[in-house]
C-alpha positions as CSV (number, residue, x, y, z in Angstrom):
1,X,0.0,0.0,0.0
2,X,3.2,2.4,1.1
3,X,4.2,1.8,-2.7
4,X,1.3,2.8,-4.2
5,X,1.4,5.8,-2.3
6,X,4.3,6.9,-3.4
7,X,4.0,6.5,-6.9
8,X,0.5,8.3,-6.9
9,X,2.5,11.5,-5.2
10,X,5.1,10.9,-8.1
11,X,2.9,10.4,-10.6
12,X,0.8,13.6,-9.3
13,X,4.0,15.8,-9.1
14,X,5.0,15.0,-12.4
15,X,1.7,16.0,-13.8
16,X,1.7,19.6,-12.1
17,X,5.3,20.0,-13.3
18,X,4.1,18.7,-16.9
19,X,1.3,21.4,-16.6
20,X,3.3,24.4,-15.4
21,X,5.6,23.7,-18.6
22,X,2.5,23.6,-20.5
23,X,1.2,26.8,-19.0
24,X,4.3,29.1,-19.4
25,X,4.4,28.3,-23.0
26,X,1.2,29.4,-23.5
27,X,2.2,32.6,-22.3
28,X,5.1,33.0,-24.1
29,X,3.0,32.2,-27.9
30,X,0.2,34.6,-26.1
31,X,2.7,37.0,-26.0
32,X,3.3,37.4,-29.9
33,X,-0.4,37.1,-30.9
34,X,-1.7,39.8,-33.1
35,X,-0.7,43.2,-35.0
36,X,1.0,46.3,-34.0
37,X,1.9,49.4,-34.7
38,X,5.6,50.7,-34.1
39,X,6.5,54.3,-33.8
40,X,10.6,54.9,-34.0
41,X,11.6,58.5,-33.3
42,X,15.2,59.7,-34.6
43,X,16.5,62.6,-32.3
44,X,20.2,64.0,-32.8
45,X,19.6,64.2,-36.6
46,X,21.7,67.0,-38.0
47,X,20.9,68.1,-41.2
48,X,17.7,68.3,-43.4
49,X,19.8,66.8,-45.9
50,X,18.9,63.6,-48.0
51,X,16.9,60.6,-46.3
52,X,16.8,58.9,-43.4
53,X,17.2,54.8,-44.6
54,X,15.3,52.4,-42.0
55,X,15.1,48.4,-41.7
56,X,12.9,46.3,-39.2
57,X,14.3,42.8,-39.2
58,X,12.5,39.3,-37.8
59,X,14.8,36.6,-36.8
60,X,16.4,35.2,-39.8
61,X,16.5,38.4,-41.7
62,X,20.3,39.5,-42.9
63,X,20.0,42.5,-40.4
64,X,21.4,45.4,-40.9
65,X,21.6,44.8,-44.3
66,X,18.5,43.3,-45.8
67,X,15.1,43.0,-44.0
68,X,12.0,41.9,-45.0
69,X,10.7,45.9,-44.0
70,X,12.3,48.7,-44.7
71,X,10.8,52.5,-44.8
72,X,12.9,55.8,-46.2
73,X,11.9,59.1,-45.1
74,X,12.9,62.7,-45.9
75,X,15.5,64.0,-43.0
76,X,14.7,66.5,-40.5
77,X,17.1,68.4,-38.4
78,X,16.6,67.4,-35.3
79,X,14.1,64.3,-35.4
80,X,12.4,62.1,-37.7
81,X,9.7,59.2,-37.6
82,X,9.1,56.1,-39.1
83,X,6.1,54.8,-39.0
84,X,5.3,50.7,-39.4
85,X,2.0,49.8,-39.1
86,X,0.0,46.3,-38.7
87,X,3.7,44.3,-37.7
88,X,2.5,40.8,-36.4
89,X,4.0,40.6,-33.1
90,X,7.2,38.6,-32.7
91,X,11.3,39.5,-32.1
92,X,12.6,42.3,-34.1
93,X,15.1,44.8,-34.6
94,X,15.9,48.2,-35.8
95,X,18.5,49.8,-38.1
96,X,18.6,53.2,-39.6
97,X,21.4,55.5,-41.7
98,X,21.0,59.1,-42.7
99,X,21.9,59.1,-46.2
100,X,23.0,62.9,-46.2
101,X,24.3,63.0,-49.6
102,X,21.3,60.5,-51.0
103,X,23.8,58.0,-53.0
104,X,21.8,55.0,-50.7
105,X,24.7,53.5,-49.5
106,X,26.6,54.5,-46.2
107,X,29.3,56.4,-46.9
108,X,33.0,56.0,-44.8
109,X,35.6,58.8,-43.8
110,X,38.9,57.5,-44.3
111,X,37.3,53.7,-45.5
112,X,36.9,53.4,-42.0
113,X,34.4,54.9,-39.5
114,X,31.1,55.9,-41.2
115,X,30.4,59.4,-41.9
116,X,26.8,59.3,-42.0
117,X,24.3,58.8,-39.1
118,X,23.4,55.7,-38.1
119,X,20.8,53.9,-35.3
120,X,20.0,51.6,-34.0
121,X,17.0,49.6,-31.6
122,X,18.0,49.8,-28.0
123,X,20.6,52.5,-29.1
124,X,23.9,50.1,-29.0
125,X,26.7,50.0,-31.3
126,X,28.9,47.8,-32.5
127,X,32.5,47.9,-31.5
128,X,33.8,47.1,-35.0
129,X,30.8,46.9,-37.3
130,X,27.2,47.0,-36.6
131,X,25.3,45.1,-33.8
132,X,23.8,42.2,-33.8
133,X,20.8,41.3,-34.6
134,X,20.7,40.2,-30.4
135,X,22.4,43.4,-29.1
136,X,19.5,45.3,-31.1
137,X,16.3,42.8,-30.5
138,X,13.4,43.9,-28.6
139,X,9.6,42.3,-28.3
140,X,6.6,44.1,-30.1
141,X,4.3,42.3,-28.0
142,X,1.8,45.7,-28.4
143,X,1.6,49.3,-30.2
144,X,4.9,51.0,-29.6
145,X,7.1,53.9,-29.6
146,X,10.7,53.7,-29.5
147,X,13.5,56.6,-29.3
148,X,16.9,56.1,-30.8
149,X,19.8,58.7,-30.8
150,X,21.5,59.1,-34.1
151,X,24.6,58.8,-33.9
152,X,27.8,60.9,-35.9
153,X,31.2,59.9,-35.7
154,X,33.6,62.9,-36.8
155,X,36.6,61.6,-38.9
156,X,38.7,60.8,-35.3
157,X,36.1,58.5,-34.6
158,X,34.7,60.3,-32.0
């Protein structure tokens, strides 16, 4: 009887554990259900000059590079905004480049540090390149608005 017992309180335990697994996941696909409206704000833009080049990349996109969305807007001294609307809800991040000169490519001082403005989600940078796609990642689980700081290098890289 002291056997079967015990293997009723395993066998019970092992159930709730089963169901709290079963439970948190749940939440987690609840958490990217539906569409979404993201709002990025540019401040620190200096010049009215050109465009300002954006991409919102999903897991799996080539990010910065090529994503699946990508909006161009005319610059604005001071700030701009990009607006994405109706984004299912999921993992994503953001990349931007004021393309002062409009040639759509960002340009380099000295073929080394770029001489254009650049952003990015969560406002990091890259040590040698861009971010990551990590670094940069954030969770559109609901209509958004994000600020990032453009960012200017001068030739010194400063």
């Amino acid at each position: 009887m002291r056997n079967k017992g015990f293997m009723a309180a395993v066998l019970g335990a092992a159930i709730m554990f089963l169901l709290a697994g079963c439970g948190e996941k749940a939440q987690d696909s609840a958490k990217f259900e539906g569409q979404h409206d993201l709002k990025i704000v540019a401040t620190g833009v200096r010049s009215s000059g050109g465009y300002m080049r954006a991409m919102l990349c999903a897991p799996g996109d080539n990010f910065p590079n090529q994503c699946a969305l990508a909006q161009d807007v005319e610059a604005k001294e001071g700030q701009v905004v990009w607006e994405f609307r109706s984004i299912p809800a999921g993992q994503y991040a953001f990349a931007a480049y004021h393309d002062e000169n409009n040639d759509k490519k960002i340009n380099f001082a000295d073929g080394r540090m770029p001489s254009e403005g650049l952003m990015f989600s969560n406002n990091v940078m890259g040590r040698a390149g861009p971010p990551s796609f990590k670094q940069s990642a954030f969770d559109l689980t609901k209509s958004t608005k994000m600020v990032v700081q453009a960012k200017y290098f001068n030739q010194n890289g400063e």
